[in-house]
N, C-alpha and C positions, 0 to 999 in steps of 0.2 A: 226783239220784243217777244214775250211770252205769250204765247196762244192757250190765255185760264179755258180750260176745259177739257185739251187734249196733254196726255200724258208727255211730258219731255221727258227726253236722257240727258244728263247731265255728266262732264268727265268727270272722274275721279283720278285723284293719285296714287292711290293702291289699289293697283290691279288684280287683287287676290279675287276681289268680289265683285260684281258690276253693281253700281247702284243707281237708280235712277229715280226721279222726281214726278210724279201725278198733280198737276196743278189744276184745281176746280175751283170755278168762280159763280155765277146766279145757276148753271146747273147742277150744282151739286144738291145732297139732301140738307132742308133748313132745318135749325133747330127745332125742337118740338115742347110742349106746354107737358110736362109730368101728369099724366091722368090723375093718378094718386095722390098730387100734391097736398101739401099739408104743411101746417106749423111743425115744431117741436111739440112731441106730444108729453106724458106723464116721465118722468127721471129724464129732459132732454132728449130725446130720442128724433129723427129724423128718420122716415123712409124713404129708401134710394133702390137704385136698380140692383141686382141679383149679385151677391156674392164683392161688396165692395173691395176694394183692395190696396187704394192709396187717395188720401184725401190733402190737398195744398192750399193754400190763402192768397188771394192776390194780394200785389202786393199795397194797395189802399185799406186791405180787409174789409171789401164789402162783399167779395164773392168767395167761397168753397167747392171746389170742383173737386168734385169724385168718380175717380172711377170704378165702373162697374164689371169685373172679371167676367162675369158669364151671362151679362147683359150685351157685353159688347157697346155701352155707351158709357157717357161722362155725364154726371149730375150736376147740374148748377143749384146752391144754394144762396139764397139772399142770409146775408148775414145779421142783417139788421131783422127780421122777422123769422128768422130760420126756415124759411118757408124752398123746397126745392122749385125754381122758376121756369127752369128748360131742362131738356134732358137732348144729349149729340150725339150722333151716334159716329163711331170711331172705328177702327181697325179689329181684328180678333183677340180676345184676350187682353185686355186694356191692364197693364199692372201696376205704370207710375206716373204720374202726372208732375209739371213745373210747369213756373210763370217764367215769364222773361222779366226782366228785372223792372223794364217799363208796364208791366202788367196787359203790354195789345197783345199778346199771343200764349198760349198754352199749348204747351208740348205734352205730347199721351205719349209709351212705349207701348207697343200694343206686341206682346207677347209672342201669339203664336202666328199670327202673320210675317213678323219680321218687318215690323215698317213704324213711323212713328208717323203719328196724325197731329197736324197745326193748327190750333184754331184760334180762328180769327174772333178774341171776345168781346167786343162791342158786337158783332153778327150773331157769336155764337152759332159759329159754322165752321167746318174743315174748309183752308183754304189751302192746305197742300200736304199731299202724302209720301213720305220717303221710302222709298221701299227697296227690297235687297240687303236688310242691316241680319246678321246673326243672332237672334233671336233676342233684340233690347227689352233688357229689364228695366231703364231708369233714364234720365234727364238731368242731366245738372246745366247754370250757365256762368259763364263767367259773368261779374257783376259788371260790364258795361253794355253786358247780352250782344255781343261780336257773333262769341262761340257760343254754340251747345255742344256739350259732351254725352256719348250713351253708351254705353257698356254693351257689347254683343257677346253676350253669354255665351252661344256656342262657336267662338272663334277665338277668344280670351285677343280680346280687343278693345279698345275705345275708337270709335269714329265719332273726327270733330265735324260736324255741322256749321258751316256761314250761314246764319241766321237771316243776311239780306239774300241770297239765291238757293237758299233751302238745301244747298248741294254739299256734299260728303269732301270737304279738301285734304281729308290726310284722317291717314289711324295710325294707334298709337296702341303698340304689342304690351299686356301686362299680364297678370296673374291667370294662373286657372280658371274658370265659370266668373267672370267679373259680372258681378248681379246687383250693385249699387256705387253711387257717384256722388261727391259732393266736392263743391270746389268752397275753398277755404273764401273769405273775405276778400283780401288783397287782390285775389284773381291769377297769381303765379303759380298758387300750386290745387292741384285736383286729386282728392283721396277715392280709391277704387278699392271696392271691396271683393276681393274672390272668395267667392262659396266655395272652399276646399277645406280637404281635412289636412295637414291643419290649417287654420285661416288666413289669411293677411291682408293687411292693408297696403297695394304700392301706391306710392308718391309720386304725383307727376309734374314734373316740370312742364307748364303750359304752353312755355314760349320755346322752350327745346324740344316738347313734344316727344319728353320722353320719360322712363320711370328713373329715379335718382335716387331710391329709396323704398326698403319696405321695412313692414310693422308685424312683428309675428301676434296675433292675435290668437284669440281660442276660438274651437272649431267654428266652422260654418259661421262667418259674421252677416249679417243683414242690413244691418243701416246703420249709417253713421249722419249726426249732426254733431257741427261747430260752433263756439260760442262767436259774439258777434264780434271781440278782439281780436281772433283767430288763433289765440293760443292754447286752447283745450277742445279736444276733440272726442266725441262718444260713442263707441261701436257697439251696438245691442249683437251678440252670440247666442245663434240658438242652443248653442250649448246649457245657456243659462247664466247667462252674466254680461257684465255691463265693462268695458275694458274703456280707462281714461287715460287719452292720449296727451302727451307732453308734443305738439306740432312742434316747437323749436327745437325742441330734440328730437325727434319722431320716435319716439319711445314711453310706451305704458307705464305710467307709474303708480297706478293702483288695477284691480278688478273686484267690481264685487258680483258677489251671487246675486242669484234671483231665481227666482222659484217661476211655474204658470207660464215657460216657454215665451221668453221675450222674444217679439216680432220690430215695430217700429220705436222711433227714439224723436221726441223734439226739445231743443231746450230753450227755457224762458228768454225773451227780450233782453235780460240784464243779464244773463248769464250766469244765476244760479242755480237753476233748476232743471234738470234733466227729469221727461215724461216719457216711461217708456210702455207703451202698450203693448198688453200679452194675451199670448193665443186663448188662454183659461175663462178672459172678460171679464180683466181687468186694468185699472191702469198706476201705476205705480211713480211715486214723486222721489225723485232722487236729489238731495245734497250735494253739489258737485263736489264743495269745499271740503265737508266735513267725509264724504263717501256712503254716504247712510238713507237708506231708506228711511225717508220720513212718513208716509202716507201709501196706503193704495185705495182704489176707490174701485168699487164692482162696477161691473157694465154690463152690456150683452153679450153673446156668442161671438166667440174667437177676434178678439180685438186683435186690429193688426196695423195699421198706422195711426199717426197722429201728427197732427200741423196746430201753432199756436197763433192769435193771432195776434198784425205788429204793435195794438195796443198791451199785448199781455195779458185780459183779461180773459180769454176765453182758449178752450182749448176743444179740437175736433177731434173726434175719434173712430173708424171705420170700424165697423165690428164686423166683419166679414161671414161668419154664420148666419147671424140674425139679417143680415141686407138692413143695417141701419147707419146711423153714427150718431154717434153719443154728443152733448154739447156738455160738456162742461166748467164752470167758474173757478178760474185757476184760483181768486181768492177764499174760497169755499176748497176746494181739496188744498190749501198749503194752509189752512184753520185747522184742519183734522192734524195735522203735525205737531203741532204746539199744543 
């Protein structure tokens, strides 16, 4: 049995690293009420903590969690009032945040600690910290949330996470700087994006736990989301373009430009609309079918993710400059198109 409040070590199977588990339970830090809170104020706008960085949806869309780069915490937002409710505090450098596909837990990568923080969200509290990861940029889970997967940037690795013992059972060697992760639908395959010049996407086989497959991509790719059939895949480059993946071929069969340094990528419920937000503050609607920029809509300073939510009407935007996030009416920005 676990003793919540003192740190376990936990074995791992590759012994490149030691990794081990901090487990905290009533003594750890509770979540806290946002001094500042507030509605959405004038163009949608939410204030959050300092320098946001990646904003997600649970998965009922009632909550928004963000986090906060150089707050060092995660924002909760009521999504029905847009009102920020709690604010968690987390690990250093908090850069990507996911739900587990049952929405009880939130995964943080917290940067520059090297450790990813669990939080318990009906407590809305850290209920255990993994630590010893190569500097995790991201989170993904397989969709029956078994595994989490995290990119350890400076090891060019993925460690998979068991989600029930929080413990590290195996990594999985891929590309140069692997700095984001998305696992396809199905849950067989896991696309890793390495921040190199030039870019790529490797393919992971989940159950072989291994890369089977890469995708040459244009430089420095950032984020990649999947349509909800799994057969098209979107990688924002900050090169300045938008590369669409053919997943049953793993092979690009279009790129388009983009102007204002794309950052984050989400795409609609139905899987026609790719939303990519760009460092300029802006956000931009893309046609997946047709490949076309239909829309872009200004925001604040240096937008840089976006999550939509599972109704499809609404879409989150971290502007990272400004320490806000944008809300915006996916049906109001796909109007400006027509």
């Amino acid at each position: 049995m676990l003793d919540r409040g003192k740190p376990v070590t936990r074995g791992v199977l590759a012994a490149a690293v030691a990794l081990c588990v901090s487990l905290t339970g009533c003594s750890s830090a509770p979540h806290t009420p946002d001094a500042g809170a507030s509605q959405a104020g004038p163009g949608g706008t939410i204030a959050v903590g300092a320098n946001p960085s990646d904003v997600a949806i649970s998965p009922d869309g009632r909550q928004a969690y963000v986090t906060n780069y150089d707050s060092n915490t995660v924002s909760v937002i009521d999504t029905a009032s847009n009102t920020v409710t709690s604010t968690i505090p987390v690990g250093d450098a908090p850069e990507r945040v996911a739900f587990t596909p049952d929405g009880r837990r939130a995964y943080v990568a917290n940067n520059n600690s090297g450790s990813v923080s669990v939080i318990d969200t009906a407590g809305r509290s850290v209920i255990a910290t993994i630590h010893g990861l190569g500097t995790p940029r991201a989170v993904g889970f397989a969709p029956d949330g078994r595994y989490a997967y995290v990119p350890e940037f400076g090891v060019n690795r993925v460690a998979v996470i068991d989600t029930a013992t929080f413990g590290v059972v195996s990594t999985i060697s891929v590309g140069q700087a692997p700095g984001g992760v998305t696992v396809a639908p199905g849950g067989h395959r896991a696309y890793v994006l390495s921040n190199s010049d030039p870019g790529r996407v490797s393919v992971v086989d989940t159950v072989l736990k291994k890369v089977t497959s890469t995708i040459a991509v244009r430089d420095d790719p950032l984020w990649l989301a999947i349509t909800p059939d799994g057969r098209t895949a979107c990688s924002v480059n900050a090169a300045g373009s938008l590369s669409v993946i053919d997943t049953v071929r793993s092979k690009v069969t279009a790129t388009i430009s983009l102007d204002g340094e794309p950052d984050g990528v989400a795409i609609t419920p139905d899987g026609r609309y790719a939303y990519v937000a760009k460092t300029v503050g802006a956000l931009s609607v893309i046609d997946i079918a047709t490949r076309k920029v239909t829309a872009t809509v200004p925001l604040g300073g240096s937008s840089k993710s976006v999550a939509i939510t599972p109704d499809g009407h609404h879409a989150y935007v971290t502007n990272f400059g400004a320490s806000s996030v944008s809300v915006i009416g996916i049906d109001s920005a796909l109007q400006q198109s027509k």
